[in-house]
C-alpha positions, 0 to 999 in steps of 0.5 A, a space after each residue: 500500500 505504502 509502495 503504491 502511494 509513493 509511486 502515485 506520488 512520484 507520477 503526479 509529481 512529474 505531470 505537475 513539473 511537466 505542466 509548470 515547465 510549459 506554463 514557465 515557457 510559455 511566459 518567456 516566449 511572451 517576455 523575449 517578444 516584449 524584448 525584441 519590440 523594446 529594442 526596435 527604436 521608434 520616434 515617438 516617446 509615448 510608444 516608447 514608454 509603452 514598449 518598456 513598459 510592456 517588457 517590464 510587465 513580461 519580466 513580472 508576469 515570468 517572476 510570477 509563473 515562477 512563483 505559481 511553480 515553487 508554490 506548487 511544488 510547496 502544494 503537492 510536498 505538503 500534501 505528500 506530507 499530509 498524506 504520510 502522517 494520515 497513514 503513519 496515523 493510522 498505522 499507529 493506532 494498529 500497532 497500538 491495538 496489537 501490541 498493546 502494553 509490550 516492550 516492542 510498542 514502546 521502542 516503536 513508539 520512540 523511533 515515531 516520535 523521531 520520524 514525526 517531521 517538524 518545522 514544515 509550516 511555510 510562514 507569511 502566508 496570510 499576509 501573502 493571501 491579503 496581497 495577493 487579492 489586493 493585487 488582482 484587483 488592482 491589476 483587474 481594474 487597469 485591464 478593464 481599462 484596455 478594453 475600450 481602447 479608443 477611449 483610452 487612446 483618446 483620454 492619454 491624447 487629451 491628458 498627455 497634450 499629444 496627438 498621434 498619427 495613423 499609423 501611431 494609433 495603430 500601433 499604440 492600439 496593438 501594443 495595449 492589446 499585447 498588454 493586456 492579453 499578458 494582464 490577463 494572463 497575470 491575473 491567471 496567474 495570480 489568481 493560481 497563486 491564491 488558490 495554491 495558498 489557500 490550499 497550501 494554508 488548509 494542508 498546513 493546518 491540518 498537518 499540525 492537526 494531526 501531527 498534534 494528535 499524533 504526538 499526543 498519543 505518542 506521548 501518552 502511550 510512551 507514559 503508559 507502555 514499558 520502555 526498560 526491560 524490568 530490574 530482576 535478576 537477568 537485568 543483573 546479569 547483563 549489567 556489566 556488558 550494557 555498562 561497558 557499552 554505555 561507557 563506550 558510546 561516551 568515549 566515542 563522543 569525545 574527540 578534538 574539533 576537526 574545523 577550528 574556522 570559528 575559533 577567532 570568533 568563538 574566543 572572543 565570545 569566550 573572553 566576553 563572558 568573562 570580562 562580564 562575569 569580571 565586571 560584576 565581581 569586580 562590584 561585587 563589594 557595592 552591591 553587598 554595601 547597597 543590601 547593607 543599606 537597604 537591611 537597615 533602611 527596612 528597620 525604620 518607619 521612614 525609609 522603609 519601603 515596598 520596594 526594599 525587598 524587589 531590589 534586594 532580590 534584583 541585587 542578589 540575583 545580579 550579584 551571583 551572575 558573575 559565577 553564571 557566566 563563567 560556569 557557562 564560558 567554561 562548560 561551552 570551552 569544553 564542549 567545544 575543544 573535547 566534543 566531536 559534535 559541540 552543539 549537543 555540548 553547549 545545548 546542555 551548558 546553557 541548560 546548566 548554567 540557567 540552573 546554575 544561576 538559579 540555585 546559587 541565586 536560591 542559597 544565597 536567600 538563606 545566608 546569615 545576612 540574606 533577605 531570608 533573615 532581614 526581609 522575611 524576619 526569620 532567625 539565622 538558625 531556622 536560615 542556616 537549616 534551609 541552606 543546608 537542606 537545599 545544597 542537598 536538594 541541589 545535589 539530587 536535582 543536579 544527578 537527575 536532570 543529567 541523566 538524560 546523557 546516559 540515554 543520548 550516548 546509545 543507539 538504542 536510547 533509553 532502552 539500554 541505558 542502565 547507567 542513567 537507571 543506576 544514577 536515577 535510582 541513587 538520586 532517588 534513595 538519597 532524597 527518600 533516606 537523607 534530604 526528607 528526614 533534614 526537610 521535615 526537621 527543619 519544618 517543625 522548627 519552623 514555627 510559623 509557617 507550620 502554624 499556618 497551613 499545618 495540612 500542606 506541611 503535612 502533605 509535603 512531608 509525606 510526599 518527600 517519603 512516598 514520591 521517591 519510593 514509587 519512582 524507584 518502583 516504576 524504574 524496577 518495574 520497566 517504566 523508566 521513561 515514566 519515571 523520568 517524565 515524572 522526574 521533570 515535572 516534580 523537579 519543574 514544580 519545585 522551582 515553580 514553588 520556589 519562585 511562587 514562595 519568594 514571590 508570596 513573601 515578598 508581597 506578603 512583606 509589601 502589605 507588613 510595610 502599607 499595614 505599619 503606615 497606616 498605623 502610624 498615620 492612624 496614631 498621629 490623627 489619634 494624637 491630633 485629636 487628643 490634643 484638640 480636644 485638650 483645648 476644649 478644657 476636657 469638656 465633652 459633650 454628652 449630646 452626641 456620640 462619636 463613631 468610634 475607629 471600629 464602626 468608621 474604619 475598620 481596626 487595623 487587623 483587621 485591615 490587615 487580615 482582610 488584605 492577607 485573605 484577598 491576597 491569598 485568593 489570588 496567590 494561591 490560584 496563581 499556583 494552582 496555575 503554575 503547576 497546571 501549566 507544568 503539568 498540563 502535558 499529562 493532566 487530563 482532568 479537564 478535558 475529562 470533567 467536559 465529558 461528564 454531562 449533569 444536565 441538558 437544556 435547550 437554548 435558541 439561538 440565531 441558528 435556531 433551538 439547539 441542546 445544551 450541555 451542562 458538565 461537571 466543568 461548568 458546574 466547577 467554574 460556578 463554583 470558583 466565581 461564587 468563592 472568588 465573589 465571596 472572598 472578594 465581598 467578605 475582604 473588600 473593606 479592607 482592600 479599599 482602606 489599604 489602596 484607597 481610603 488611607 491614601 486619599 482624603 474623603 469626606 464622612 461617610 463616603 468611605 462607607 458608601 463606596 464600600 457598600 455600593 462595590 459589595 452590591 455591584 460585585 454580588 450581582 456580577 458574580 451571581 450573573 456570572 455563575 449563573 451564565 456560566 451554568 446555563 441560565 441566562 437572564 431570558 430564563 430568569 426574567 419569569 423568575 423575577 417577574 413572579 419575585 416581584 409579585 410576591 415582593 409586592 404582597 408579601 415582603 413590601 416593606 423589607 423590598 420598601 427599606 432595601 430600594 430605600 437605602 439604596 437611594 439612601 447611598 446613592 443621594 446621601 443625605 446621611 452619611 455614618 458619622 452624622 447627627 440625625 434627628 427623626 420622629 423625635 429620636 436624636 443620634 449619630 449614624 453608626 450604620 447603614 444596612 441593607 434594612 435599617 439604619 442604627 442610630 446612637 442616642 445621647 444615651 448611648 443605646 442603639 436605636 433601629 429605624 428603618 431606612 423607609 423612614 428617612 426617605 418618606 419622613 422629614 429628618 433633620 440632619 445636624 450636619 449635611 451640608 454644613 456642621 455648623 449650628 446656632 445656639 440660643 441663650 435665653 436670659 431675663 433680667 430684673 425690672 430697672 436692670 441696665 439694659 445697655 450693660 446687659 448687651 454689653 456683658 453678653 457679648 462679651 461671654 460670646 466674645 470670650 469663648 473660642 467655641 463661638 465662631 465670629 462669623 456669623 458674628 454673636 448678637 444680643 436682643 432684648 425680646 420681651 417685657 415678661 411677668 417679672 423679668 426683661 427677656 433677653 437672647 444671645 444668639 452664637 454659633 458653633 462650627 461642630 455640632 459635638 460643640 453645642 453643649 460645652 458652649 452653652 454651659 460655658 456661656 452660662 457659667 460666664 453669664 452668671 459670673 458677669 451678672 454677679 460682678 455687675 450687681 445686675 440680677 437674674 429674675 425670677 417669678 416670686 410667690 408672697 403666701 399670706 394666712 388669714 382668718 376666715 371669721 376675723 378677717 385677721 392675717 396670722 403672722 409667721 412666728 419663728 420657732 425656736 428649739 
């Protein structure tokens, strides 16, 4: 079958380069006719042009055939190629079937991983689609021109100023009726062109379809199937041979350059890496002296900053560069002067030293003075620990990212190579009996981040016990390249985690600094306010009732904890992300949980009423957004108070308000996302909050009245927490607004519900909406003959001798009324704080009373004479003092 496709193949293959040899011929007899016309010299210039002008169109149509003939034969490689794979697909899934589980099938499978062509795709063929059509149309347009050529003879007379003869005109005529037959025969052949890359672009897509499918498979069999013969006894017996084999191919592999022509260049790049790696040794002792500086700037409120840690990190990893390079020049020296074949060499080298860079960057986080200890305040003990059981994490990750070189020196590949088998299951015995017993010491010792998330702890230390035993049981049992492939991805995951860890502590850090801020700014307003209120002489007043920092703002811990948790949300989905990309060649959890179907629906769409299916997948994503919403609703507090709120002055209230309109905004997108993404879209639920409404509207009117209420309540704001507010009566400061209902505290200090319904349909009288300052009333009456322009003047001046009194408006002083027994008086002050009102009315009275006193000017009051008679005699009785 295969024998008689490629002698299909070779035959069309011949017909198609007989047809484009004429289509090429047929071209160059056009252009050498255009060439033998152009060298007839003639008077005119126009007809001249017209003969140049004609050969330059024979000499682009020929570039074009050629271009119709190289994409052709790009077309027919293409789909020879196609072909192959189809076949090769389908000769795998039968080997597959019939030897299943085999050693056999693995090293098929290995030889077809080989064979699978790569690199075929032809680029910029969009591009050249695009071109190519703007191009035919153009090209298109001016033969359309040469149709009705009298016209065009006629519009070239008239725009050109020439007119020509007969004789002229016939040739002109003949030599645009030449041009456009090759027009047209270059709209052929572009037009030939297009249909090849379209054509060309499909094959291509599709061979990366099935050369995917085909790798996939391969790959997943190759996890699954036997690649080495098992660990037993006859293993032992040939061991000794298949060493010596395997030593062999290594000798052969040595070997001095035969070709020293890229020597001059290669010595230069050589002595470049190490001038650089110079270099930066040579400021090594300023950049130690830079982290010095930046170690004791983080101990100080006022230098330290969210930045220190990002650049001591930017530092270290600057600072252990130097060694990078020259491990790298080294390694590629070798490779170059004692490998027959170098490239493998140096492939290897810039593999092991990103390593290299990596882990010397990695110990030098634990050193005595590392950001381990100054930046993540950990003690020195708990850092010299870790350093040591890294270096020996380092020496088995080492031993088993080169076991691969074993494998590369023999013809058979991993089949034969017990040499890497030896080295893999060294590394693996020597994590399992040292590094694991070390790593789990140093975790209890480790008090806080055990503390923490004791069960990840846990789950990792038996991990390091568990993992290495089973890898050593897939190699015993034959499943070496399983082993080795899950060797790769735990070794990935390590470094993923390490990054992840160092960038978790160091955003962790960020938030330490923004909390200490905000604290500290917190106490000097605490201390502000402490000593404004030392002003007032400790007077306080009773009549309102200060929202404590707990109801305004939130505590700092809290902030602080809020932040940690939203910050945790998304650093530990970023893992869960990482290591799904590390993994992801071998995880097929996704694809599977798109298969289990929970339920089916019916959806109309454009295209008419089509089923839906609802998986276990969707029904995860609607979970994940309900916790992301919920992590975000619960935590948004403190994240605005962080970003926002302590960075920018706000007036009352208006923190809360934002907060409560964002955990309204954020519950409604993320119920219509989870919603969405379950299938039910609004359409369907429309019904649903129709009958709502209904039943809202007769049984739950007044909860559904006070939720619009507040709603309009913190969109208007005519209160805001913080105000003093008087309704039906009741007098008291906004602490809260809710959902239902507004807590006031009376002057009592007792909480006080009102619902919000209340506030918009009934008259409220707020203390302090648009301005905080208010009027206070003295009321005052004096006996009759009493000075009254001394009594102007003194009340004044207890107004003017207050500095709670504002002096704008300024205070006055009125004399109202005659009374019964008195001459009324009022002396009208303002205040600028509503807090204010009742310390400056017993001020002012107090002041009041004094100055009266001192003036001999006497304070009313109604006077009752009680008088006994005698009914009978008419005689008063009088009072007669009784002594004792």
């Amino acid at each position: 079958m295969n024998l008689r496709l490629q002698v299909q193949q070779q035959n069309i293959i011949a017909i198609q380069e007989v047809i484009n040899q004429k289509n090429l011929q047929q071209s160059q007899n056009q252009v050498e006719q255009a060439q033998q016309q152009q060298q007839k010299r003639v008077q005119n210039d126009y007809i001249q042009k017209e003969l140049d002008r004609n050969a330059q169109l024979g000499q682009y149509l020929l570039q074009q055939t050629e271009k119709a003939n190289s994409l052709t034969q790009d077309e027919l490689r293409m789909r020879n190629i196609l072909d192959s794979l189809t076949q090769t697909q389908h000769t795998i899934d039968e080997q597959i079937s019939a030897l299943q589980g085999t050693l056999v099938l693995s090293r098929i499978i290995q030889q077809q991983k080989q064979k699978l062509p790569t690199n075929l795709n032809i680029q910029g063929l969009s591009k050249q689609i695009a071109d190519l059509r703007v191009h035919i149309f153009d090209i298109t347009q001016k033969r359309n021109e040469l149709y009705d050529l009298d016209n065009y003879i006629n519009k070239v007379e008239s725009e050109d100023g020439k007119q020509f003869t007969e004789a002229e005109r016939t040739q002109v005529k003949t030599l645009l009726t030449e041009r456009r037959k090759m027009t047209s025969d270059l709209i052929k052949s572009l037009n030939n062109q297009l249909n090849l890359a379209i054509s060309l672009e499909l094959t291509q897509q599709q061979i990366t379809q099935i050369s995917d499918q085909i790798q996939s498979k391969l790959e997943q069999q190759s996890f699954w199937v036997k690649s080495n013969n098992p660990i037993n006894l006859d293993w032992v017996k040939m061991l000794p041979r298949a060493l010596i084999e395997q030593f062999n191919g290594m000798l052969k592999k040595l070997g001095f350059p035969t070709n020293y022509d890229n020597l001059p260049y290669l010595l230069m790049y050589f002595l470049g890496l190490f001038i650089v790696g110079g270099a930066i040794f040579k400021f090594k002792n300023r950049i130690k002296q830079q982290l010095n500086n930046i170690n004791r700037e983080i101990h100080r409120l006022d230098t330290d900053s969210q930045w220190s840690t990002p650049l001591a990190l930017l530092l270290t990893a600057f600072l252990t560069l130097s060694s990078t390079l020259w491990f790298l020049a080294v390694c590629q020296m070798i490779g170059f002067f004692f490998f027959k074949n170098p490239e493998e060499f140096w492939h290897w080298s810039f593999s092991m030293a990103g390593y290299w860079w990596f882990f010397t960057f990695w110990i030098s986080l634990f050193r005595p003075n590392g950001i381990f200890v100054n930046h993540f305040e950990s003690s020195k003990d708990n850092a010299q620990r870790f350093r040591g059981v890294i270096q020996r994490i380092i020496i088995v990750i080492v031993l088993l990212l080169n076991t691969s070189v074993f494998s590369n020196v023999t013809d058979a590949g991993l089949a034969n190579d017990v040499l890497g088998q030896i080295n893999t299951i060294a590394a693996l015995i020597f994590c399992a009996a040292i590094i694991a017993p070390r790593f789990n010491q140093v975790l209890r010792t480790y008090e806080p981040e055990t503390n923490k998330h004791h069960w990840l702890i846990r789950i990792v230390q038996i991990g390091l016990r568990l993992i290495p035993v089973g890898l050593i049981v897939l190699i015993v049992l034959g499943y070496y390249y399983t082993a080795l492939n899950l060797i790769v991805h735990f070794i990935h995951s390590y470094i993923a985690w390490c990054v992840w860890w160092l960038v978790r502590n160091t955003i962790y850090r960020g938030i330490t600094v923004s909390s200490r801020r905000l604290a500290h700014r917190r106490l000097a307003e605490k201390r502000r306010q402490k000593a404004l209120e030392n002003n007032y002489e400790n007077m306080s007043s009773d009549d309102v009732v200060a929202v404590g920092e707990p109801e305004e703002s939130l505590a700092l811990n809290d902030v602080r904890s809020q932040l940690l948790r939203f910050v945790d949300l998304f650093i530990w989905t970023a893992l869960l992300g990482i290591f799904y990309y590390v993994w992801s060649d071998l995880v097929t959890v996704v694809s599977y949980l798109r298969e289990i179907t929970l339920w089916q629906q019916t959806t109309t769409t454009d295209a008419g009423t089509v089923m839906e299916s609802i998986t276990l997948f969707n029904l995860l994503v609607a979970l994940v957004i309900v916790g992301i919403t919920y992590v975000l609703v619960r935590n948004i507090s403190g994240i605005l108070e962080v970003l926002i709120f302590s960075r920018v002055n706000l007036s009352q209230g208006t923190p809360y308000t934002i907060t409560t309109l964002l955990t309204y905004i954020f519950i409604a997108i993320g119920g219509a996302w989870a919603f969405a993404t379950l299938g039910i879209s609004w359409s369907k639920l429309q019904w649903l909050f129709a009958a709502l409404s209904v039943g809202l509207g007769f049984g739950m009117q007044e909860i559904f009245a006070n939720f619009v209420s507040g709603i309009i309540l913190l969109f208007e704001r005519p209160i805001r927490v913080g105000d003093v507010v008087t309704i039906n009566g009741v007098s008291g400061t906004v602490a809260k607004i809710r959902i239902r209902a507004i807590t006031l505290i009376d002057f009592d200090r007792k909480e006080v519900i009102v619902p919000n319904k209340s506030f918009v349909t009934g008259q409220v009288t707020n203390w302090a909406l648009s301005s905080t300052m208010t009027r206070l009333v003295i009321s005052v009456g004096v006996a009759y003959g009493s000075d009254l322009t001394l009594v102007r003047q003194l009340l004044l001046q207890a107004a003017d001798e207050q500095p709670t009194v504002l002096r704008d408006p300024k205070p006055s002083a009125y004399f109202l009324t005659f009374g019964a027994s008195t001459l009324d008086h009022e002396l009208r002050v303002y205040v600028e704080q509503v807090g204010d009102r009742t310390s400056t009315t017993d001020a002012l009275n107090r002041r009041i009373n004094e100055l009266f006193a001192e003036h001999n000017i006497d304070i009313a009051f109604n006077q009752l004479d009680v008088f006994i008679k005698n009914n009978d005699t008419g005689e008063e009785i009088p009072f007669v003092d009784v002594k004792k």
